[in-house]
C-alpha positions in Angstrom: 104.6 151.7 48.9 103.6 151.1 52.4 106.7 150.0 54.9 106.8 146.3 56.0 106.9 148.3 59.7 103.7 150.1 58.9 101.9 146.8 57.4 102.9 144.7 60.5 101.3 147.5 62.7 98.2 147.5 60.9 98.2 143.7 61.4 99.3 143.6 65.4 96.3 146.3 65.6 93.3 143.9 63.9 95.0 141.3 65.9 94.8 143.2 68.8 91.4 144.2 68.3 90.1 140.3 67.2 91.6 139.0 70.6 89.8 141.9 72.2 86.8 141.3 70.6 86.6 137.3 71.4 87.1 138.1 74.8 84.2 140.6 75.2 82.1 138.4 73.8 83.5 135.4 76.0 82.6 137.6 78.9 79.3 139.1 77.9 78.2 135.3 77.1 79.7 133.9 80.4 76.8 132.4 82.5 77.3 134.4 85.6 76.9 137.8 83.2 74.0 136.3 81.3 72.1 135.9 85.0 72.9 139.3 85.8 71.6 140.3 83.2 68.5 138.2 83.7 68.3 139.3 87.3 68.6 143.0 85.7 66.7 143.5 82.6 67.2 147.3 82.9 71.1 147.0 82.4 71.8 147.8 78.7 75.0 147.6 76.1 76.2 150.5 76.6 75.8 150.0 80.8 78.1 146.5 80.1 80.4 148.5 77.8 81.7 150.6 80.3 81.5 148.2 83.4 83.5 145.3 81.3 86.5 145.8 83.5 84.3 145.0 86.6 82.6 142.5 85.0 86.1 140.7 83.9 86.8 141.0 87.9 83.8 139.5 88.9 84.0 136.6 86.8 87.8 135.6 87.3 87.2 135.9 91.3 84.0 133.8 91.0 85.8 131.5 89.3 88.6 131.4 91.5 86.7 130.8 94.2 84.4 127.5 92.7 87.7 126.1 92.4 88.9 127.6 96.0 92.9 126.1 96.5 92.9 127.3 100.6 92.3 130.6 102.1 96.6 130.8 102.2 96.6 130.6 98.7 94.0 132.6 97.7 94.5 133.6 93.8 92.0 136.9 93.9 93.6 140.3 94.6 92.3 140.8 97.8 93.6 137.8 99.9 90.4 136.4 100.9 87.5 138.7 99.4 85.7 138.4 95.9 83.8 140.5 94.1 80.2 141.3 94.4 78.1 143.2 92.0 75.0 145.4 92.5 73.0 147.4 90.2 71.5 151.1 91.0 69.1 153.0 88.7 69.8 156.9 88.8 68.5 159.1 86.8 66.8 156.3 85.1 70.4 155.1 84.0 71.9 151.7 85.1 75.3 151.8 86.7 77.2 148.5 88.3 79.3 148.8 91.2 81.8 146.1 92.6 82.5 145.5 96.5 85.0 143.4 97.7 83.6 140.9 100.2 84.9 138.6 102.7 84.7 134.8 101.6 83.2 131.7 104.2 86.5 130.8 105.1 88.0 134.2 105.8 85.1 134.8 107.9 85.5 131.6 109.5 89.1 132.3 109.9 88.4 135.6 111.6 85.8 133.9 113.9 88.2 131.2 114.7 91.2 133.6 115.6 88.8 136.1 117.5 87.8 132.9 119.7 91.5 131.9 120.2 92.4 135.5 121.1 89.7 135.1 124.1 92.0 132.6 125.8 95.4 132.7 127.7 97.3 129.8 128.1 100.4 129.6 130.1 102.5 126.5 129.7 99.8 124.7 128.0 100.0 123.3 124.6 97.5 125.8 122.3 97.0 122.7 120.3 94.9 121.4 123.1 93.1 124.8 122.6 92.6 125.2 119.1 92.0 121.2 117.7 87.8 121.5 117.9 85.9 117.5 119.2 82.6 116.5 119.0 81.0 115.3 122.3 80.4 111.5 120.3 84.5 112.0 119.4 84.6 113.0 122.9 83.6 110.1 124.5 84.6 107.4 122.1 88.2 108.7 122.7 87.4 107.1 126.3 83.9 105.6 127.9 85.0 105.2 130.9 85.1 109.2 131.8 81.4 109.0 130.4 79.8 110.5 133.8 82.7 113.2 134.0 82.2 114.6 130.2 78.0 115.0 131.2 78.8 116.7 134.2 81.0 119.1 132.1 78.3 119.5 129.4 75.8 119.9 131.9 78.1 123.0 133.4 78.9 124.4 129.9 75.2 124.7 129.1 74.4 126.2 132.2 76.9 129.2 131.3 75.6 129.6 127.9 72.0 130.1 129.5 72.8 132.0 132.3 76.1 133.7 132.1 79.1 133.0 134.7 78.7 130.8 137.6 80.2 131.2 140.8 80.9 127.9 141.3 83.7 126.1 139.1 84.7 122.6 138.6 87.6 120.6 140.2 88.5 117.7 138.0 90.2 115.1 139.5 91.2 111.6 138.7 94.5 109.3 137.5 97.4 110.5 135.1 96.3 111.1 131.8 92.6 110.7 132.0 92.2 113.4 129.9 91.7 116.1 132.3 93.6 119.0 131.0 92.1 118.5 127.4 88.2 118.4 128.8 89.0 121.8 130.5 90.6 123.2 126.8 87.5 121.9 125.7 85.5 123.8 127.8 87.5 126.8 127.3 86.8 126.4 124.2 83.2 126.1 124.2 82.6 129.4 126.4 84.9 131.2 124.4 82.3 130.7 121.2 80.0 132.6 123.4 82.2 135.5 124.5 83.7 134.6 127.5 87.7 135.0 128.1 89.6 132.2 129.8 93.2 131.5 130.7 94.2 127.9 131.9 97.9 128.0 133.8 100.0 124.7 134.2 101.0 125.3 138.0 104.3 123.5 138.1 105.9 125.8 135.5 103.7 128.7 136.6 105.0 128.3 140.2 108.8 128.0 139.2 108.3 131.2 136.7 106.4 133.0 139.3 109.8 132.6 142.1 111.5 134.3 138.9 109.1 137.5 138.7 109.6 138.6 141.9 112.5 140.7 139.6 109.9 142.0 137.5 107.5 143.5 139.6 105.5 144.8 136.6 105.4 141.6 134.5 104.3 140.2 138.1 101.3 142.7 138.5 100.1 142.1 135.1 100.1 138.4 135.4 97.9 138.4 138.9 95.5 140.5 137.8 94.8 138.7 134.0 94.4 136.1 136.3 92.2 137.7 138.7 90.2 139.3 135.9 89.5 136.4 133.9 86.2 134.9 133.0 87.0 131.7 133.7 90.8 130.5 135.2 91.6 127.1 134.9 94.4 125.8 137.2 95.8 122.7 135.4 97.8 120.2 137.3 97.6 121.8 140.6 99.4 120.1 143.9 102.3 118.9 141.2 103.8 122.3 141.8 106.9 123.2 144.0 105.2 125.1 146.6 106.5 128.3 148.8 104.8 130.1 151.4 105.2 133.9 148.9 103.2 131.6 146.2 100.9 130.4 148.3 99.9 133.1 150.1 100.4 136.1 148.3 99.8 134.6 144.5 97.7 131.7 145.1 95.9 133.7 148.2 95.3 136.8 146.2 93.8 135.6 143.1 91.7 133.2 144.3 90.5 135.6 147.4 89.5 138.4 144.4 87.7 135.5 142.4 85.7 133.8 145.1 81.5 134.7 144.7 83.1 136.4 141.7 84.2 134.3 138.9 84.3 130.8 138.7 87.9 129.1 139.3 88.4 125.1 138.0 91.2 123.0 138.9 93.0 119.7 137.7 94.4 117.6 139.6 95.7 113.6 140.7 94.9 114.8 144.5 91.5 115.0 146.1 90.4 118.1 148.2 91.6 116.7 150.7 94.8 115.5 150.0 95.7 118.7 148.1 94.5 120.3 151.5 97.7 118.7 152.8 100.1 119.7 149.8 99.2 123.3 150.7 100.1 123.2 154.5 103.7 121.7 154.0 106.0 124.1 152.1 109.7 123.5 151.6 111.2 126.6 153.8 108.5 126.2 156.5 107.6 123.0 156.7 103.8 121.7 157.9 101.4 124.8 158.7 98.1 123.2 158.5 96.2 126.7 159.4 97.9 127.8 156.0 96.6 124.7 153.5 93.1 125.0 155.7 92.7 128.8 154.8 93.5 128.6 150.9 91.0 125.2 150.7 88.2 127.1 152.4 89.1 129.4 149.2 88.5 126.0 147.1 86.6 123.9 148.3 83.1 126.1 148.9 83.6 127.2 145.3 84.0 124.2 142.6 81.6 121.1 141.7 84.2 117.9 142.3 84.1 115.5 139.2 85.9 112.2 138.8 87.1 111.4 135.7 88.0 107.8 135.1 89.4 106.1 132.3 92.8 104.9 131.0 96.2 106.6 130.9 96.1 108.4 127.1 99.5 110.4 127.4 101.6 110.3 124.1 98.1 109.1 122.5 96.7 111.2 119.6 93.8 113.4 121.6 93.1 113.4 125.1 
């Protein structure tokens, strides 16, 4: 007499193979095989047989993806890749092969971060970097700078045709006119075509510079990212805490090696002029006009000067 043991492994085995059965056929009649097949009349039975384990792969992970929760939680093996299959005759044999591929939004990812990693910011928020604005957004956010956003479109343009200007832009206008975001913005934009950028917020920059002068390494580095830059913003300058080492042997150096070089822009609530004055006054020796004359004429010859009106947006959501 057969053992109750030996009848309910006979049974677990056709059940096994039904279940196993069903889902072959499941597979083999799932629309994204049937078109394979259509798109390949030379694969056969026997070529599906053996491939059904890619086939299983390529199904889930298309599947996965129509219904796509987010790149960071990606459900396919391969955070961020699905399966692609291809067919190659040798021999006069079909054989399928699977490759893993990138998705849209892991490319877009990696596009994204390799357009971020082109840009240095030092005391700026990176959100100002990273959030992306159409021009319409651009201007609705604020008519009033108009004028100022065209002359900045006009300048981002001319890169992307030419290549680096010489000649930057100083931007310069009330509190919280947006400033500081229009030159993220046009960070940004250059970045999408290669170019590396660093924007620097002076008053911290200044006060974390005085602190280097113990770290003469960290010091050299920092000069000559600056120096070496495509383009170097510097954001909020005459708002800074001015020495005569800064000025002349920071300031002076970096923007001696990047004049009829590499295009320097600037931020400020000061005019040329008036930022001419901030330069020659320092706190240990006092008015040296010669001093504020010879870093302008490093300045002035150098940038485009925009205005850029509008209201006061700080604390507002965008700039």
């Amino acid at each position: 007499m057969e053992s109750l043991s030996g009848m309910l492994g006979d049974w677990q085995k056709l059940s096994f193979a039904k279940r196993a059965e069903e889902k072959t056929k499941r597979l083999l009649n799932d629309p994204l095989v049937q078109k394979l097949r259509a798109d390949h009349p030379e694969i056969d039975d026997r070529t599906l047989k053996i491939s059904m384990n890619r086939l299983y792969q390529y199904v889930t992970e298309q599947r996965n993806c129509a219904q796509c929760p987010g790149l960071d939680k990606c459900p396919n093996d391969f955070e961020g890749h699905y399966t692609r299959l291809s067919v190659e005759t040798i021999n006069g044999n079909p054989y399928i092969h699977d490759q893993s591929v990138p998705c849209s939004k892991l490319l877009a990812k990696q596009s994204m971060d390799a357009i971020r990693s082109r840009i240095r910011s030092f005391y700026i928020d990176d959100r100002a970097l990273t959030q992306g604005y159409s021009i319409d957004e651009i201007v609705d956010i604020d008519p009033e700078r108009v004028e100022a956003v065209g002359s900045l479109l006009r300048y981002i343009r001319k890169t992307q045709a030419e290549g680096l200007q010489k000649e930057g832009l100083y931007l310069v206008g009330p509190f919280g006119t947006g400033k500081t975001f229009l030159m993220c913005f046009m960070l940004y934009q250059l970045a999408k075509s290669g170019k590396s950028g660093a924007i620097v917020y002076m008053p911290d920059f200044v006060e974390d510079l005085k602190s280097m002068i113990q770290e003469p390494h960290r010091l050299k580095e920092t000069v000559e990212l600056l120096k070496e830059t495509d383009l170097l913003v510097f954001d909020d300058i005459g708002a800074e805490n001015l020495n005569p080492w800064v000025r002349d042997h920071v300031m002076g150096t970096i923007l001696n090696y990047r004049m009829n070089r590499k295009p320097t822009f600037f931020t400020s609530n000061h005019e040329p002029s008036e930022l001419e004055r901030h330069f020659s006054f320092t706190s240990k020796d006092g008015d040296d006009e010669f001093k504020g004359q010879r870093i302008m004429d490093r300045i002035r010859p150098f940038v485009e000067v925009i205005v850029v009106n509008g209201t006061n947006k700080r604390g507002k959501a965008g700039a």
